[in-house]
N, C-alpha and C positions, 0 to 999 in steps of 0.2 A: 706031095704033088697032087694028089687028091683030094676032095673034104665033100663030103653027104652031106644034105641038106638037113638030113632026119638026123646028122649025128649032132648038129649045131647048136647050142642055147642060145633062144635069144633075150636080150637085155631088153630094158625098160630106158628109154631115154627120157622123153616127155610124155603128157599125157597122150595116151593113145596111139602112140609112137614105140617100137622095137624095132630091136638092131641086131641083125647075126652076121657075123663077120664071118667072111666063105673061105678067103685063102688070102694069104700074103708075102710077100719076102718084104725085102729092104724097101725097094724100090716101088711098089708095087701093091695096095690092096685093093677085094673087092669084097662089099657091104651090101646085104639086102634089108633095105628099113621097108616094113609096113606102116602102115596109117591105118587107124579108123578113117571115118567120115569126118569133117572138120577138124582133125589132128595138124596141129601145126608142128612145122621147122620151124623153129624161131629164125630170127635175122641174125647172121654172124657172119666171120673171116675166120680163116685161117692160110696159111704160108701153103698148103697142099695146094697141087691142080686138082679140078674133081670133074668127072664125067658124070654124067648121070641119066638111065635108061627107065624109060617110064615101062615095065615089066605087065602093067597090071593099072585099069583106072585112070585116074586123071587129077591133075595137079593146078594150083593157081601158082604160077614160079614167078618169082622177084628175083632178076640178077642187076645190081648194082641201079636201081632204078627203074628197069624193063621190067616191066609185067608182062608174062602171056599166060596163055594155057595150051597143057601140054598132057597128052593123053597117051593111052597104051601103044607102044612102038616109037614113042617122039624120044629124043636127049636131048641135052644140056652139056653147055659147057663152062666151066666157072674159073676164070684165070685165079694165079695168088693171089689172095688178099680182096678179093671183091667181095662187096656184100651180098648177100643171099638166103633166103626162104622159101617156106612153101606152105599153102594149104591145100590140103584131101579135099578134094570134093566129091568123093566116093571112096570105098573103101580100097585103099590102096595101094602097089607098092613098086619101092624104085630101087635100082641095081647100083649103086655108088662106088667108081671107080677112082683112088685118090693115088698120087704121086708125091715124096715119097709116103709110105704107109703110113696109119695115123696110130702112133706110138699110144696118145692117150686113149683110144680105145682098147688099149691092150691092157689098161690098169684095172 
């Protein structure tokens, strides 16, 4: 029911990109990815809903063709299966909220 930040490993995803995954059930996880500077999310889908809380910094966000920017206190919302990315534009990071949990980040 609890999870420390300090107790977390976090993973390598892309360049300049990590991932610590905070807490989960079934239904339910929440991810904090950092960013360097110019670290990219690549463009992908996936079947999750994702919320996502700019924590920290500022982001260039592509959902499904929108571009905006999006900075410390701004979210995101990314239906299933839409397309989506992101570039840092400062060192960064964002609080990713997925529905259900994402199973392959558990591998």
């Amino acid at each position: 029911m609890f999870t420390y930040n300090q107790d977390v490993t976090a993973t390598d995803c892309e360049p300049g990109v990590t991932r610590k995954i905070l807490s989960y059930s079934d239904e339910l996880m929440m991810v904090e990815v950092s960013f360097k500077k110019g670290a990219k999310g690549n463009f992908h889908s996936h079947e999750h809903l994702q919320i996502s809380y700019v924590a920290e910094g500022s982001f260039q966000f592509t959902i499904d063709g929108q571009t905006k920017i999006v900075t410390q206190g701004d979210s995101t919302y990314m239906p299933s299966n839409s397309v989506h990315g992101v570039l840092a534009l400062e060192d960064s990071i964002l609080v990713d909220v997925f529905n259900p949990k994402r199973d392959d980040f558990l591998k």
